[in-house]
N, C-alpha and C positions, 0 to 999 in steps of 0.2 A: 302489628307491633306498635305502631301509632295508637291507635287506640289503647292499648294496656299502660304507654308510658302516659298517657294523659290522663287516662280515668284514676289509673294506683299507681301515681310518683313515686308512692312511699314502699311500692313493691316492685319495682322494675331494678331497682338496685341491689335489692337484697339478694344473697349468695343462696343458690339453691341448697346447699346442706354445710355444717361447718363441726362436721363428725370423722373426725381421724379415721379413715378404711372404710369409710363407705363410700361402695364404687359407686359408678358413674358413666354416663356413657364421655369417654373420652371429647369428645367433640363438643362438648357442654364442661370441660374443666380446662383450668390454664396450668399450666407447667412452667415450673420458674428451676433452668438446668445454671450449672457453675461449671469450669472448669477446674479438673484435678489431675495433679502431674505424677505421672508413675516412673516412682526410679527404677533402671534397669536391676537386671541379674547380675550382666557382668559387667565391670568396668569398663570396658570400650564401647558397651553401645550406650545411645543417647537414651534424654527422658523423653515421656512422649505423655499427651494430657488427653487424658477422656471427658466426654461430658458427663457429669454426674447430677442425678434428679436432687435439688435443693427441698423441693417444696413441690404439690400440686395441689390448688386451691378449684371449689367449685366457679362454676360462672356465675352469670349473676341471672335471673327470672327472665329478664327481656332477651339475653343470647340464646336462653333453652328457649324459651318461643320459635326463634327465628330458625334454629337446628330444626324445630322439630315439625313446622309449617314446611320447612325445606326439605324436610325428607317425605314427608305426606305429597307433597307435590311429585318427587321425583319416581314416587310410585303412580302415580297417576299415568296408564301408559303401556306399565312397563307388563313382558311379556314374558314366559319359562317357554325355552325352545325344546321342545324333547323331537328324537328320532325313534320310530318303529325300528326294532332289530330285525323285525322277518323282514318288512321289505323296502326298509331305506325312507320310506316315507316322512317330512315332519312337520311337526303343527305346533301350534303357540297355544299357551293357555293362560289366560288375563290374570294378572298379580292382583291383590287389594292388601291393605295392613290391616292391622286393627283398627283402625280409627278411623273407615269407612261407612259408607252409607250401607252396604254390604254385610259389612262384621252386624253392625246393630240389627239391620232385619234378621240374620240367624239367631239372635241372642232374644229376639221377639219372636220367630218360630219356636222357639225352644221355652219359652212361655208358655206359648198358647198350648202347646205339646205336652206339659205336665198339666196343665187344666182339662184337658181330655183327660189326662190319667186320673186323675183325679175326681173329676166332676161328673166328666161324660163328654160327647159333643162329636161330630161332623170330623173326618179326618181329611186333610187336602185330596188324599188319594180316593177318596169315596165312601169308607170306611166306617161305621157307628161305632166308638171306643165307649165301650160300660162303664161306667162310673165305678174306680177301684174302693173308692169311701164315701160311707154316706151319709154325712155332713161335714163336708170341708171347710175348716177355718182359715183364714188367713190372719198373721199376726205381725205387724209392720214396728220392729225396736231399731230406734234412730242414736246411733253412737257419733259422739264425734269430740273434737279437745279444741280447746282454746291458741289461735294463735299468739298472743299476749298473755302469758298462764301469770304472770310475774310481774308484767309491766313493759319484759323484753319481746322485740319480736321474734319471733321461732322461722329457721329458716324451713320452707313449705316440704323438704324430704324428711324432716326433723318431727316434723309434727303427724303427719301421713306413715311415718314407722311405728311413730307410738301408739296409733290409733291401730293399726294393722296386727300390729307385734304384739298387743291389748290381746284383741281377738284368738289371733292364730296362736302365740305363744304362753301370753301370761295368766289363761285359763277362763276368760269369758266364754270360750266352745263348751270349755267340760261340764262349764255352769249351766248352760242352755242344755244340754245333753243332759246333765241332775235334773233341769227343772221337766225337762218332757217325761222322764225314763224313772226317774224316782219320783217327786211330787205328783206328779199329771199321771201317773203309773200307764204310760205309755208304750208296746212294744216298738223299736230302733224301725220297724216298716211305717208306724202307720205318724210317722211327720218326719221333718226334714226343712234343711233353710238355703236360702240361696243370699250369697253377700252381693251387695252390687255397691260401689264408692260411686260419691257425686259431688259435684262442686256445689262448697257454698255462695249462695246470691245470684245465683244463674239468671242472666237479663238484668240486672238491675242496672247496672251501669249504662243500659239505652234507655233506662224508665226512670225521667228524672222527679220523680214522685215516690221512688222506692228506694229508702236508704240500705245500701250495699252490707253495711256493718263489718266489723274489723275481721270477720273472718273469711270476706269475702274473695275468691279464688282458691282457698284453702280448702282441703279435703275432709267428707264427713261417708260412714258407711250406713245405709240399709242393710236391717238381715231380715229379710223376708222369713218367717216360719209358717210351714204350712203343717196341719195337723187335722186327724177325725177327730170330729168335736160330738159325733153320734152320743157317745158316751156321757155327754155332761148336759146338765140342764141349764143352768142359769152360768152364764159363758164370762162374768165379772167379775167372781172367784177365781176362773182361770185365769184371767190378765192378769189380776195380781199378783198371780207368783212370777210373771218376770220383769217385776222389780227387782228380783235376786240378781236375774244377767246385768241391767244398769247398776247397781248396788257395785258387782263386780268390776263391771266398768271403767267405775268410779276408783275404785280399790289399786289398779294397776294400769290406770292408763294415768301418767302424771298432768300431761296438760289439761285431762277432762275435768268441768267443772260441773258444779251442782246446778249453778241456774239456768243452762242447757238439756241437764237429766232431771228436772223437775217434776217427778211423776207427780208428787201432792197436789202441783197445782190443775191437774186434769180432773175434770169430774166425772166424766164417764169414760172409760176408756174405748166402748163399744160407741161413741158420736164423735173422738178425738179424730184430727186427720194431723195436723201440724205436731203433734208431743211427740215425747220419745219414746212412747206407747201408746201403738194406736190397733184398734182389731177389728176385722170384720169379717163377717159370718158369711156374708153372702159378693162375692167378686163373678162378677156375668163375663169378664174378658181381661183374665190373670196379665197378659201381655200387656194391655192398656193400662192395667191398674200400676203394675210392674212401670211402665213408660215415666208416669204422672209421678212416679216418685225417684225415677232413674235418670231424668234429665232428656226423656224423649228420646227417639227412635228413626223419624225419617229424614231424618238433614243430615247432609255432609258437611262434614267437618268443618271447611270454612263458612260454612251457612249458621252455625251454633256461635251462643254467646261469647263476649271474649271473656268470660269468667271461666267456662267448660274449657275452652283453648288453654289456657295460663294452668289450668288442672291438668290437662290433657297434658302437657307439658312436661311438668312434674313429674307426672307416672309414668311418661317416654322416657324421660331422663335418666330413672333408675330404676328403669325395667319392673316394675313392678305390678302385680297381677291388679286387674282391679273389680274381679268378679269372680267371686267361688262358690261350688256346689256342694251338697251334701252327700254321700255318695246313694239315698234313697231316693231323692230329686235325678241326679243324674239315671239311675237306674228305669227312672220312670220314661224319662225323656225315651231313652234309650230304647224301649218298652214300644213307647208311641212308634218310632222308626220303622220297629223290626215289624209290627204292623204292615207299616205306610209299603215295605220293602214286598212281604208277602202280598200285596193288594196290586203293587205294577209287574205286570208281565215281563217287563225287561231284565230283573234283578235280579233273577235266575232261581228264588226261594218263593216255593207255595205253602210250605207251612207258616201258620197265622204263629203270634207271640205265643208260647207255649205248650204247641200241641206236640213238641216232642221236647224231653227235658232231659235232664242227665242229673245227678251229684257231681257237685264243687263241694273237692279239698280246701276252698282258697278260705278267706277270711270272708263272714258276711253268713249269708244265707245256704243253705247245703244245696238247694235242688231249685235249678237256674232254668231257662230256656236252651234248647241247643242253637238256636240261632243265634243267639244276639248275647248271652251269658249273663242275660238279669231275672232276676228275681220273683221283680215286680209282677203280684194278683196271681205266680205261681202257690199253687198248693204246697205248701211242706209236705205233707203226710202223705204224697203220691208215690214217695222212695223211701225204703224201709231204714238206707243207709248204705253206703258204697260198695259198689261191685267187690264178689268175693274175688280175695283172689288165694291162692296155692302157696301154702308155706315153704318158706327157703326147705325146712325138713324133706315135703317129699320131693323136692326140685333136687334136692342130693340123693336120693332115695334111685330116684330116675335116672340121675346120670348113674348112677352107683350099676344099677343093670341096664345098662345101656341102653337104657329104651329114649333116653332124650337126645332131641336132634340140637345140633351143633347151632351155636348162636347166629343168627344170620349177617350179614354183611349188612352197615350202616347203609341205608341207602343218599343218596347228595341231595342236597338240602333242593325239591321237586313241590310244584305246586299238587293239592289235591286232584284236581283231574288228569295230570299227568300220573299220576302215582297209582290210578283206578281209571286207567284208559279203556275199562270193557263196561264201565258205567252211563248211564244214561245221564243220571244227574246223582250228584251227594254232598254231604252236608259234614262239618265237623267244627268243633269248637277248641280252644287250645291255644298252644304259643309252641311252636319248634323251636329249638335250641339257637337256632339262629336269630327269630326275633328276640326272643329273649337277652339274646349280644346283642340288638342294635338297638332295644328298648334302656337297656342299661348307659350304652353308648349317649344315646342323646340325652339324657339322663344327666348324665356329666359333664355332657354340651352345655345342658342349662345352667347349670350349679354354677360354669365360671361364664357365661355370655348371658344369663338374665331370660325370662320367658320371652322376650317380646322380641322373637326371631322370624326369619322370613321363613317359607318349608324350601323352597330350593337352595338358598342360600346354604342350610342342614344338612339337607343331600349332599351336597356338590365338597361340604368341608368337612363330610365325614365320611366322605364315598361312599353312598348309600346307593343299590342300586334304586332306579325310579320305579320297579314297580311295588316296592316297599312306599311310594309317596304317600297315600292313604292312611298307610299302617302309623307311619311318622307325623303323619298330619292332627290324626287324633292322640297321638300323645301330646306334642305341640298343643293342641286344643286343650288337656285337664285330660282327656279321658285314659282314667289307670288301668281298664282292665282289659283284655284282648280282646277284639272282636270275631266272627264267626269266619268260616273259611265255606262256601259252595259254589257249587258249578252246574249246572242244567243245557244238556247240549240240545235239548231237545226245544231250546229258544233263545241260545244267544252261540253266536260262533269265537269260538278257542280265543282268549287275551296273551296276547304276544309281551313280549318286554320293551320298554321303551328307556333310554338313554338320555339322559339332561344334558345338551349341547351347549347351552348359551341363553341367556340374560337378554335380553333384547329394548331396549330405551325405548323412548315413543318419539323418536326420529328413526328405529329403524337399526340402529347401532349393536350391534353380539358385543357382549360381553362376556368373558370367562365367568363359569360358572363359581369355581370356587371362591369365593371374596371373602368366606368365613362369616361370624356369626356377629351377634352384637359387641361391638370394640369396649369393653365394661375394664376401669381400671380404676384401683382406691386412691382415695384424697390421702396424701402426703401432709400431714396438716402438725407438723412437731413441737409447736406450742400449744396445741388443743390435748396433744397425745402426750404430752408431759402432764398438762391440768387434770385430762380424766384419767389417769392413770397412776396418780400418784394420791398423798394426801391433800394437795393443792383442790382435789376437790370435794374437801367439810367445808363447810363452814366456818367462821370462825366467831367465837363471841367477845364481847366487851374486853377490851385488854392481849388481845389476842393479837399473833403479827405472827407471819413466814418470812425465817431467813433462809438465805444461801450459806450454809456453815461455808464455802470457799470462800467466796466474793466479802462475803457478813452486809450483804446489801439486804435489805428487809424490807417488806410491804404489806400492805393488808390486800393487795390485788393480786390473783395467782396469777396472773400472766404474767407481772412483772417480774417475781420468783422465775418461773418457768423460761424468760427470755433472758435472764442471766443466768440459768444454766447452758444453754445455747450459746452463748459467748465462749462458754470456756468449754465447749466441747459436748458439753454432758448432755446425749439428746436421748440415752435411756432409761426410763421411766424407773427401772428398779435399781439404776445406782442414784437417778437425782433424787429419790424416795430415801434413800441413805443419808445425802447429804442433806438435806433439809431437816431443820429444826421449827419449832411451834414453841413461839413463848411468851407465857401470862405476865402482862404488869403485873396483873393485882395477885399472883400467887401469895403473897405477904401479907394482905388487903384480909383481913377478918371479917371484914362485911361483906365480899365475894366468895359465895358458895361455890367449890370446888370437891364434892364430894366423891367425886371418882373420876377421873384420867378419861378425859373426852376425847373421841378416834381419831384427830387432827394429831393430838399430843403424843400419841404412840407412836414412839419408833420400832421400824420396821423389824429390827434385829432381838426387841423386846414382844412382839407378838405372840 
């Protein structure tokens, strides 16, 4: 923490976000309560005063450090107590967060694991994986926005939504998605991207030779694209069309600047490494290549720059993902697994990636692996199209002459080899009624607690029982679609149920399991939620002034409008949108062009 207020004075202070209802993790905002006095019902009994929330403002950069070093610490240690139900038996199993030395070696297996699918290569488990394309490109587009877009500085959740909310919401995906599938006439298998955020300036602040620059600790994203490039000859036609995705970029992310997205001044995009487009045809170790522009891979946490920390920070603070897949990437990963799964004797599956497949209903690809429910290097044309089945007509036909038997009895929700106890070993792919409730479940866990949750913590506050920990763990992770269900008695013995006891410290200490999830609650911010919510935030031009039609206090600065309506009461946005007026000196003025009634000027009831 020392280090950050020394190196960026000028950013230890600044308020993590200053956006009315963007949550937070509690513990990184301050709360400013008042007391308020409630008259009774009936006249004999007394008044009595509750605390009531005035305001909740973010903290400031150097508190989310310290929160978020303290909570990295506090997992360090710590332990998930389960108990075997057959026989009492129970054992610990080692916690990590994301922001482990841990989390990053899986997120570099998971590299190296689509460059097997991909290219070819060596599997951990012993494996030769065929190269699913045969010439992989890799295509490295560097997004990111200004923290000073204006002059002001941007507080660091502020700038890190725009760039994210760019991509995921304001249509840079769909753009990448045009340029592979329509320009590149590419089919949805044969590429795919993976986002990974990184702090800008990483090390600079211990390299006093290397100027940090203003956006230093601020967030910027890689989107890794990988794609066959079999197809194409001369591969610098191809880079060019995603100047479209920067183009786009540019279009809908407000703080991104041009002299960051400078493609013109690259000359070759195919010898670029630092641009915002950079390509290369030949990567001998996707993981390492991935690392070199991800901010690295084998340090923990407190071993990393305090620029990557003060970022780290940020994306603790308000929960937010900082690595996504495409679901052709993930499929492939996936692919590699079921693999690695069929090649150890312990994991109770001997069929390799695809040698028995089925038709998927679901969205994507029709005809999946039954193992693992990916796609990837399956044949389409192995399945003609989904199992027949019997129209309701003769199904009434048959009960009609009684020849159909009686619907059976729901069986209780039984794992597969229970349910096929005269089986040696079997296999099945799917989701029962019941994950499907508890995939929704968590589901809704996220939406108000933020991804960046513990899995027992999940369990324990959603009663989940543990031997769903797995199943919950990989949604927890991204992965959307259900995984395989088998069992082989004929090399591993019957899995029991086990029961989450207790939380265990690294002094030894149980703690209750249920503690709940991440504590995420919005900034109360009533002068920001007046300004963005009203006309207070146009512009205004030359001659131009906000009153308070109550107060008739006037300013050209919308806070100041905005905090005399607060005075008198008025902290909602569509009545102090009422009272406020917008009015021109120079309406009278002949030489000021006022050719049509500018959006400041409209009153609300004139819309």
């Amino acid at each position: 923490m020392s280090e950050f207020a020394t190196e960026y004075p000028h950013l230890a202070d600044l308020p993590l976000s200053e956006s009315h209802g963007r949550k937070l993790r509690r513990i990184v905002t301050e709360a400013d309560w008042e007391k308020e006095f409630v008259d009774p019902d009936h006249p004999l009994e007394d008044s009595f005063a509750v605390d009531s929330l005035r305001s909740r403002s973010a903290g400031t950069w150097l508190n989310a450090i310290h929160a978020f070093l303290r909570a990295h610490h506090e997992y360090n240690g710590m332990m998930a107590r389960f108990e075997d139900r057959e026989s009492g038996d129970e054992f610990d199993v080692p916690l990590a967060d994301a922001w482990g030395k841990e989390y990053s070696k899986k997120q570099y297996a998971r590299a190296r694991a689509l460059q097997r699918q991909m290219s070819g290569g060596k599997r951990p488990s012993g494996g030769e994986a065929a190269p699913a394309w045969d010439d992989p490109v890799t295509v490295m587009l560097t997004l990111t926005g200004s923290s000073v877009p204006d002059g002001n500085r941007l507080p660091p959740v502020e700038q890190m939504d725009a760039i994210h909310d760019a991509f995921s919401y304001g249509g840079v995906r769909d753009t990448l998605r045009n340029v592979m599938e329509y320009h590149l006439d590419l089919d949805s298998e044969q590429w795919g991207y993976w986002l990974q955020a990184e702090p800008h300036g990483m090390g600079t602040a211990a390299d006093p030779d290397e100027d940090p620059g203003l956006n230093a600790c601020y967030t910027h994203i890689h989107v890794g694209v990988y794609f066959d490039g079999a197809g194409f000859g001369d591969l610098r036609p191809v880079a060019s069309e995603f100047e479209r995705v920067i183009d786009k970029h540019l279009e809908v992310c407000d703080p991104a600047g041009w002299s960051a997205h400078n493609y013109d001044a690259i000359d070759d995009y195919l010898q670029e490494d630092d641009g915002c487009i950079s390509m290369n045809a030949d990567v001998g170790n996707l993981g390492s290549y991935l690392a070199a522009y991800m901010g690295g891979y084998t340090e923990d946490l407190l071993d990393k720059p305090i620029e990557y920390i003060a970022w780290g920070a940020v994306y603790w603070s308000a929960a937010r993902q900082r690595t996504t897949r495409s679901q052709t990437v993930n499929q492939a990963i996936r692919a590699d697994r079921c693999e690695q799964r069929a090649e150890n004797e312990e994991s109770g599956q001997v069929d390799a990636h695809g040698e028995r497949i089925r038709w998927d209903d679901g969205r994507g690809a029709d005809v999946v692996c039954s193992c693992c429910g990916s796609p990837w290097t399956v044949d389409q044309d192995r399945l003609d199209g989904p199992p027949e089945t019997e129209s309701a007509l003769d199904d009434d036909l048959r009960w009609a002459a009684d020849a159909a038997a009686p619907a059976p009895e729901p069986e209780p929700d039984r794992s597969l080899a229970e349910r096929w106890p005269s089986a040696d070993s079997a296999w099945t792919y799917g989701e029962s009624p019941r994950k499907t409730l508890i995939r929704d479940r968590v589901h809704d866990y996220l939406d108000v607690h933020g991804r960046d949750v513990s899995l027992p913590s999940t369990l324990a506050h959603l009663n989940i029982d543990p031997s769903h920990r797995e199943f919950v763990g990989q949604i927890l992770d991204g992965e959307m679609e259900p995984d395989a269900e088998a069992f082989d008695r004929r090399s591993a013995e019957p899995v029991f149920g086990y029961e989450l006891k207790a939380i265990v410290d690294r002094d030894g200490n149980e703690h209750e399991p249920g503690g709940g999830g991440v504590d995420m609650v919005p900034l109360e911010l009533p002068i920001r939620n007046l300004v963005e919510n009203t006309r207070l935030r146009n512009d205004l031009a030359q001659g131009e002034v906000f009153r308070n039609s109550q107060t008739k206090v006037a300013s050209h600065d919308p806070e100041t409008i905005a905090s005399s309506f607060l005075q008198i009461g008025v902290d909602e946005p569509r009545v102090a949108d009422r009272l406020l007026t917008v009015e021109d000196y120079h309406v009278s003025n002949p030489q000021m062009s006022r050719d049509e009634r500018r959006p400041c000027m409209v009153h609300p009831d004139k819309m």
